[in-house]
Structures are given as structure tokens and as C-alpha cells.
LOLUM-338303 format. One record per residue (C-alpha): residue in one letter; x, y, z negated. Coordinates in nm, 3 decimals. Layout:
N
+------+---------+---------+---------+
| code |       u |       v |       w |
+------+---------+---------+---------+
|    A |       X |       Y |       Z |
...
+------+---------+---------+---------+
***
This chain:
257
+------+---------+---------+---------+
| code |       u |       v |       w |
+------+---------+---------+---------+
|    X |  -0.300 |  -1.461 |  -2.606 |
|    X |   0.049 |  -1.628 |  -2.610 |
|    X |  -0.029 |  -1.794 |  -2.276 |
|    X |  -0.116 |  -1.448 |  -2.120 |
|    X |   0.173 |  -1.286 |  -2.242 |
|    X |   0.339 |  -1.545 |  -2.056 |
|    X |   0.189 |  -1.525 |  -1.761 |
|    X |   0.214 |  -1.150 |  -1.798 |
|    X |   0.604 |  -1.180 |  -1.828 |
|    X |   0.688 |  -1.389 |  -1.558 |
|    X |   0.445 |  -1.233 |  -1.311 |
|    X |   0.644 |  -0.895 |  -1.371 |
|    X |   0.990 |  -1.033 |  -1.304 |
|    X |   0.894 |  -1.201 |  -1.032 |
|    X |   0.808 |  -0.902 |  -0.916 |
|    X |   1.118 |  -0.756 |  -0.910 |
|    X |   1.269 |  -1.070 |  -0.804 |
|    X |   1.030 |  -1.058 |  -0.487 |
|    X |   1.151 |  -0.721 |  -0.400 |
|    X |   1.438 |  -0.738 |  -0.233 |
|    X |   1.376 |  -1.057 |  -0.075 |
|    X |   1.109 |  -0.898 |   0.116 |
|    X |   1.307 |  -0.602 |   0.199 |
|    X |   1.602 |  -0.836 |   0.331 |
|    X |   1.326 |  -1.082 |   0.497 |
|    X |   1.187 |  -0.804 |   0.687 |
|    X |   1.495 |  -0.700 |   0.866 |
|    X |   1.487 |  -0.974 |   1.045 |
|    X |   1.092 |  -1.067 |   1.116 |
|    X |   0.808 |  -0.866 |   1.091 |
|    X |   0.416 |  -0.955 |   1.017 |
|    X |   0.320 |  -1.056 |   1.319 |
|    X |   0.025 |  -0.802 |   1.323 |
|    X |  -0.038 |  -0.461 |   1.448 |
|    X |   0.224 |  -0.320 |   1.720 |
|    X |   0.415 |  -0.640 |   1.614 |
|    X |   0.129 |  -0.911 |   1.694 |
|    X |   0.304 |  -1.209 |   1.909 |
|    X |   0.066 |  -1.479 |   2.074 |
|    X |   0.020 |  -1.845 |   1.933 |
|    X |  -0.005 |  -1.698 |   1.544 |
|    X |  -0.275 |  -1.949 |   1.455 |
|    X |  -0.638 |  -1.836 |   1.374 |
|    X |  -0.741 |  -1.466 |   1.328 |
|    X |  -1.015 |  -1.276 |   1.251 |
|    X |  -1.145 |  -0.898 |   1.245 |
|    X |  -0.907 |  -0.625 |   1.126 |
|    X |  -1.200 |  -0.503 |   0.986 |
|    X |  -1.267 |  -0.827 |   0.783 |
|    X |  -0.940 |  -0.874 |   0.726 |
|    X |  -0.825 |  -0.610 |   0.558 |
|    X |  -1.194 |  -0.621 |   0.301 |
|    X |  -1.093 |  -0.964 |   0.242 |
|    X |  -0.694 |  -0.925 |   0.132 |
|    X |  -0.755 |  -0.574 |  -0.061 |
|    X |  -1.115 |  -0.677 |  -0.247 |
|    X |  -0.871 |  -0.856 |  -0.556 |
|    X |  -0.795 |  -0.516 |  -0.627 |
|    X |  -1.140 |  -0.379 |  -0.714 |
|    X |  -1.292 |  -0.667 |  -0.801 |
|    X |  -0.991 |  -0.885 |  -1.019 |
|    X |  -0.923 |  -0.496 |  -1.177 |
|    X |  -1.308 |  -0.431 |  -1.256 |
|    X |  -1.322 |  -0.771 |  -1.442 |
|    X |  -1.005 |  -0.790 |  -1.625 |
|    X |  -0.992 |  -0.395 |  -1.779 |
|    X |  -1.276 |  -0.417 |  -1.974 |
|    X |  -1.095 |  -0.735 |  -2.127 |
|    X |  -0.820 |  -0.536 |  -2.232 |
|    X |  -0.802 |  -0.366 |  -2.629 |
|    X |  -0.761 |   0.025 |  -2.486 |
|    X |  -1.019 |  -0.082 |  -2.273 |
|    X |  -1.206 |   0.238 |  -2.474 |
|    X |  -0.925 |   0.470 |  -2.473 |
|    X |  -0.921 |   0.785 |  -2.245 |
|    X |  -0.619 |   0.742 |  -2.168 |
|    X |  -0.621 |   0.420 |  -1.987 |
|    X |  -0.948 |   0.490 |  -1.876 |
|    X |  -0.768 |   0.796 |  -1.672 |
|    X |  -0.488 |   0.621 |  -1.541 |
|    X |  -0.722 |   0.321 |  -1.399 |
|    X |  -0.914 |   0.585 |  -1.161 |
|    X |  -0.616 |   0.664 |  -0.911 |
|    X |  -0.568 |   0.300 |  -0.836 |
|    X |  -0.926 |   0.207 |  -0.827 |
|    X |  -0.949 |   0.536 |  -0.593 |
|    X |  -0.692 |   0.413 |  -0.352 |
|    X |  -0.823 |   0.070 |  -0.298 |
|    X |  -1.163 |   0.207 |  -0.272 |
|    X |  -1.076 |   0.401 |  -0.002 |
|    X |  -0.826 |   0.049 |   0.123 |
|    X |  -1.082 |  -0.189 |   0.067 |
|    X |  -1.426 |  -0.042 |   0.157 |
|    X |  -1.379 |   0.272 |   0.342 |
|    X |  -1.065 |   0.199 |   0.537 |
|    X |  -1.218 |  -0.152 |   0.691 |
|    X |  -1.530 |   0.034 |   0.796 |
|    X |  -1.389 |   0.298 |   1.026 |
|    X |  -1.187 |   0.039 |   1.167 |
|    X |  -1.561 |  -0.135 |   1.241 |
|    X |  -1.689 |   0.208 |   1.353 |
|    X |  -1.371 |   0.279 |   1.610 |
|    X |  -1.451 |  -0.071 |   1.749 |
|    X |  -1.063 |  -0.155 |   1.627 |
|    X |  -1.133 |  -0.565 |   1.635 |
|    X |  -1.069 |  -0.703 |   1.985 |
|    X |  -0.711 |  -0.793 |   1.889 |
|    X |  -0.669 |  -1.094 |   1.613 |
|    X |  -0.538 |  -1.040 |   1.276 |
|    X |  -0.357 |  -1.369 |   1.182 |
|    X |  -0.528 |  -1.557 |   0.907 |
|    X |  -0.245 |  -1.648 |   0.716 |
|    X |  -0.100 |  -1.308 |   0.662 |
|    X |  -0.403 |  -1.180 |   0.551 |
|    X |  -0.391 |  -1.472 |   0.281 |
|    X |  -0.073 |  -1.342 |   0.198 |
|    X |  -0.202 |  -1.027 |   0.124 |
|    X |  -0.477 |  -1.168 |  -0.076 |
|    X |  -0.234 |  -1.353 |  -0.302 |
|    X |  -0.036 |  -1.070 |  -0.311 |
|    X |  -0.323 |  -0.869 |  -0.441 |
|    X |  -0.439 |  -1.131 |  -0.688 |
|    X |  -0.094 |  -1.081 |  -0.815 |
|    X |  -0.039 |  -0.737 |  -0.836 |
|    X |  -0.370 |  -0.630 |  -0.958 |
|    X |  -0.365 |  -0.837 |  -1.264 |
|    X |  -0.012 |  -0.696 |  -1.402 |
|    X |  -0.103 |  -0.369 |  -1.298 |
|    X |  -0.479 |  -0.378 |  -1.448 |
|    X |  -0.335 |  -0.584 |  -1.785 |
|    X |  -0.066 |  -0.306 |  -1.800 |
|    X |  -0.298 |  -0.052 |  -1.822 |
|    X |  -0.573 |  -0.177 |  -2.054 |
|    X |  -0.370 |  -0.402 |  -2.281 |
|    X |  -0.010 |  -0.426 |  -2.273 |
|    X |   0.079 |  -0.023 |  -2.281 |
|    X |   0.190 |   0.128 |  -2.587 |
|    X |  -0.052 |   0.461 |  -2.578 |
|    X |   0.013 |   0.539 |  -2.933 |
|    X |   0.384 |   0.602 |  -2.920 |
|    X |   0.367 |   0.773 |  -2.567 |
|    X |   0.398 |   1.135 |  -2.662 |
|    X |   0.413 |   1.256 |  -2.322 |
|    X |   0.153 |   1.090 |  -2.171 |
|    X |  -0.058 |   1.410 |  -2.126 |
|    X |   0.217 |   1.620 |  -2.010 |
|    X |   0.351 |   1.327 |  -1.767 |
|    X |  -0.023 |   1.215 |  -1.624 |
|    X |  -0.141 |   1.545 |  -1.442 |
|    X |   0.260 |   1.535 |  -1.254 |
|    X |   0.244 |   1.177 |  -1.170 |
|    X |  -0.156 |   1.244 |  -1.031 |
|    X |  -0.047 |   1.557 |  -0.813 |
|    X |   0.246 |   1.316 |  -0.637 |
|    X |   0.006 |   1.018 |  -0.631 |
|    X |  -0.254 |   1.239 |  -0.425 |
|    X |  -0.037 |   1.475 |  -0.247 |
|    X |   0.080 |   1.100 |  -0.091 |
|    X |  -0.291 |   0.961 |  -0.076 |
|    X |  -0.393 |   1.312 |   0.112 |
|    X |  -0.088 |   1.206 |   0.367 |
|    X |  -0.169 |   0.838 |   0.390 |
|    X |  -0.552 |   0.903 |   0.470 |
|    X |  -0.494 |   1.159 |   0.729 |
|    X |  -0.230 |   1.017 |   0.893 |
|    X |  -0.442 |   0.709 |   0.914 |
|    X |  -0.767 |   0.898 |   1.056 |
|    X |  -0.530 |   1.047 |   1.285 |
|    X |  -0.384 |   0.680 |   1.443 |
|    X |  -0.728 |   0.584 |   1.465 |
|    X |  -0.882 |   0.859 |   1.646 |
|    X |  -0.572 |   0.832 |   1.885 |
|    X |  -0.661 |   0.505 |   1.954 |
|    X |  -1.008 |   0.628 |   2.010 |
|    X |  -0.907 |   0.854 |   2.304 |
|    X |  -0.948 |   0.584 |   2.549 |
|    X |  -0.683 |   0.503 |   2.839 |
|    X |  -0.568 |   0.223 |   2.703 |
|    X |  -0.245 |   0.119 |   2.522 |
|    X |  -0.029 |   0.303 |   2.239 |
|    X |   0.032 |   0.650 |   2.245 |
|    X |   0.252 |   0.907 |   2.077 |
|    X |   0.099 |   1.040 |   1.772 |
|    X |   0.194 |   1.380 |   1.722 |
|    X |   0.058 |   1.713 |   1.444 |
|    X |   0.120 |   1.704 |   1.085 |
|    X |   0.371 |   1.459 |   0.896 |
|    X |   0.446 |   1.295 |   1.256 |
|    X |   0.631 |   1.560 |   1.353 |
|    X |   0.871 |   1.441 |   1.075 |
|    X |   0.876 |   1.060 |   1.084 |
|    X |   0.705 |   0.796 |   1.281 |
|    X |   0.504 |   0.657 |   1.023 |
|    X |   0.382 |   0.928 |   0.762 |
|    X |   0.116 |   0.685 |   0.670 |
|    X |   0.371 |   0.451 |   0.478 |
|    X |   0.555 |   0.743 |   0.343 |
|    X |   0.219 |   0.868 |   0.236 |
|    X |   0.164 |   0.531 |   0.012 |
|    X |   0.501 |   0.524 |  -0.121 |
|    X |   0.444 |   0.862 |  -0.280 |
|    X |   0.155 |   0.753 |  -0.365 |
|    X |   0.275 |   0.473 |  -0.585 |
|    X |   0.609 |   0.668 |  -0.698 |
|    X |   0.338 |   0.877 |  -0.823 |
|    X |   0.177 |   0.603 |  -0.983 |
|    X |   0.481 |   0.460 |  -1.166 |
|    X |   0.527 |   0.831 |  -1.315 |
|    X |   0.194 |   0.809 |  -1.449 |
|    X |   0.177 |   0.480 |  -1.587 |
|    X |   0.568 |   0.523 |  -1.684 |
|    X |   0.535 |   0.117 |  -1.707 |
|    X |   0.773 |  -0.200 |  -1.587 |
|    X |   0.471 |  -0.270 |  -1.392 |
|    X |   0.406 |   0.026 |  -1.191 |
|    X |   0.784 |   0.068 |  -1.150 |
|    X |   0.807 |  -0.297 |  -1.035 |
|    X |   0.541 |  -0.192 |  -0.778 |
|    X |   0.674 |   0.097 |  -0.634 |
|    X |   0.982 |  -0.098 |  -0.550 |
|    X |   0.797 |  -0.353 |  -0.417 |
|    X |   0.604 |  -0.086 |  -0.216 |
|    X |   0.925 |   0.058 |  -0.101 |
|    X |   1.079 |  -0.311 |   0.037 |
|    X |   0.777 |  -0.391 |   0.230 |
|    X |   0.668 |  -0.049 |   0.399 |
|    X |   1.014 |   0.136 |   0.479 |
|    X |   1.151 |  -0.190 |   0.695 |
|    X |   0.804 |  -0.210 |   0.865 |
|    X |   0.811 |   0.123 |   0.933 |
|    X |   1.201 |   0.103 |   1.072 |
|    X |   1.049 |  -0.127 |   1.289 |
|    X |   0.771 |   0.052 |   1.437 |
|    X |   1.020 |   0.333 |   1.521 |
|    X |   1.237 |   0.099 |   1.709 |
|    X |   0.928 |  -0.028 |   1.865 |
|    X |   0.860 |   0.319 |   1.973 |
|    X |   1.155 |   0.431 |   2.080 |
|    X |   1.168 |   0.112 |   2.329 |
|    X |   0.828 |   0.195 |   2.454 |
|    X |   0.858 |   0.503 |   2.531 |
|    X |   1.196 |   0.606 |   2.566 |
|    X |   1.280 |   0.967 |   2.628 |
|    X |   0.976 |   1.084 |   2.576 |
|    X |   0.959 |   0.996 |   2.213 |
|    X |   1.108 |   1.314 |   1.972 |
|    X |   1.437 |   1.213 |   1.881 |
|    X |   1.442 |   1.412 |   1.552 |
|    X |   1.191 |   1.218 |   1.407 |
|    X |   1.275 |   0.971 |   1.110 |
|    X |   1.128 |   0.649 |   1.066 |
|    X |   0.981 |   0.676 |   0.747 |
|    X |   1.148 |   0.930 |   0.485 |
|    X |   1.150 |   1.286 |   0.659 |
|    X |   1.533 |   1.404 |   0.689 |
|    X |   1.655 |   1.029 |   0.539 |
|    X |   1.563 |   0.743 |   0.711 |
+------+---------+---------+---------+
***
């Protein structure tokens, strides 16, 4: 018990250490995958693969730890588990097979970041899975069924975004004609990439309802790694396509940034 406690510790405040030294690391080089893949990355495999590989530790590590956990019986961890498992269900199983069925796996996705990602994953799905089922304090949390419902509506008013807007970048690339295009209806009308914006509500959404170092922690960490990214794939597409990209559109927050 004392050594996980430990382990518990320092994997949350490295955490937060890790968070803005991805945030500041990404404004000057981006994962070299997606619109920002550059030749000679080393070995790659399937998207498809790729991404069921790097997200699985969430189901799987998450599925094997809770039931370790002493509110492994209560309801109210047993609620706030779903959302997460829900969102890497859908990231893990469903995501990787419509990226199969669109035929999305000609171009490489490097090895090594998707290793990343699977450490990464490893990491983040014990704190948040060990927060949940053993280290929260559910009998002094008062407001735990007044704060759950608010945190669930943000957490799937930003799944609802990050799905669709998703579905919609793959069925654009399903149009045929080769190359990017612009996307356009919905939350891209607002910003370039609603489908980050959708998973940072998501897990602001997240850290209301588990109201936890952890889920805080990962929210922040959320926030350094998507909204750089996503500053960089609207420079990307303002290079590419010039004037013809809408110039009100933000990159990632609508109306902010």
C-alpha cells in the first residue's frame, strides 16, 4: 500500500510537471503525424493499428485496476468510471475501425509516437482509474450528486462535438479528389479544429466531475498538448490555402484563440 501511494504521488506531480513542458515543446515541433507527417520518421504502421494499440491501456489497465480499488462497490465511483471508459471506447475500438472502413492507412503513422502515446496512456489511466476507485474521499464529498450530472452534461456536450467533428474530417477525406480540403458546417465554422476543442470540454468536464488532483492534472495536460497542435494545424491551413480559408475562424477556442 505504502509503495502505491508512492507511486500514486509522484505519478500525479509529474503530471503537472509534464504540462507545460509539452505545451512549450510543442511550439516549436509538432508530432510528426497527420497534416504534420515529414519523411524519414523511422518505422510506421496503420493509423488504424496505431491508434488501438496507444489508447487500449485505457480500457484494459482501467478494467483491471478498478475492481482493485476499496469503492470499487460504491455507486458513486462506479458512475464516474463510465464517461471515461465511454470515451476511450469510442477512442480505442470504434474510432480505429472507421479509420479501417474509410481506407485511412496508406500514409505511415510513426512507431515511436504511437509508443509515446502508449506510455502516456499507461500513465494516465492508472492515476485516473486509482483516483476513482481508491484514493477519492466519497464520504466527505457532499456535493458529489449535485456536481456529477453538471460535470456529465459538459463532458458530453464536448464528446457530442469531438465525435462529429471527427466523422465529419473523415467523410471529407472520403470525397475523393485527392489532398486536404476545407472542412466547413457545424463547430468549423468557429475554429479550425472543433475536434480538440470538443475533447478539452470533454475532460474540463471530467475534472468537474471527479473534482480530483488527477482529473484536474489531466485537463491541463489535455489543454498543453491539443490547443498548440491545433494552433498548428491552423497555420498549416492558412498556408495551404490562403485566401480561401475563413479568416474569422479561431484555431481552437471559438472567439479566443
Amino acid at each position: 500500500m505504502a509503495l502505491d501511494q508512492n507511486l500514486y504521488h509522484y505519478s500525479l506531480l509529474s503530471l503537472f510537471v509534464a504540462a507545460p513542458i509539452t505545451a512549450l515543446s510543442l511550439l516549436f515541433l509538432q508530432a510528426p503525424y497527420g497534416k504534420h507527417r515529414r519523411p524519414g520518421r523511422g518505422l510506421t504502421i496503420s493509423p488504424a493499428l496505431a491508434w488501438f494499440l496507444m489508447e487500449s491501456p485505457t480500457l484494459w489497465l482501467t478494467l483491471l485496476l478498478f475492481p482493485m480499488g476499496r469503492h470499487r462497490s460504491n455507486p458513486k465511483a462506479q458512475f464516474l468510471i463510465s464517461p471515461f471508459l465511454l470515451h476511450y471506447l469510442h477512442r480505442t475500438i470504434l474510432y480505429p475501425l472507421r479509420l479501417h472502413c474509410r481506407r485511412e492507412n496508406a500514409a505511415g503513422f510513426p512507431v515511436t509516437i504511437a509508443a509515446l502515446a502508449f506510455l502516456f496512456n499507461l500513465w494516465n489511466s492508472y492515476l485516473q482509474a486509482r483516483s476513482v476507485s481508491h484514493y477519492a474521499d466519497y464520504e466527505a464529498d457532499s456535493w458529489f450528486w449535485w456536481r456529477f450530472p453538471c460535470g456529465l452534461a459538459v463532458f458530453a456536450s464536448g464528446m457530442a462535438a469531438n465525435v462529429r467533428s471527427d466523422m465529419s474530417l473523415l467523410a471529407l477525406k472520403g470525397e475523393g479528389g485527392g489532398g486536404y480540403k476545407i472542412p466547413r458546417g457545424g463547430l468549423f465554422g468557429l475554429v479550425s479544429c472543433p475536434n480538440y476543442f470538443g475533447e478539452i470540454v470533454e475532460w474540463l468536464g471530467w475534472a468537474l466531475m471527479s473534482w480530483s488532483w488527477a482529473g484536474l492534472g489531466f485537463f491541463l495536460f489535455t489543454c498543453s498538448n491539443l490547443i498548440p497542435r491545433a494552433q498548428a494545424h491552423h497555420k498549416w491551413y492558412l498556408e495551404k490555402f490562403g485566401e480561401d480559408y475563413p479568416k474569422t475562424r479561431k484555431a481552437v477556442i471559438p472567439f479566443v484563440c
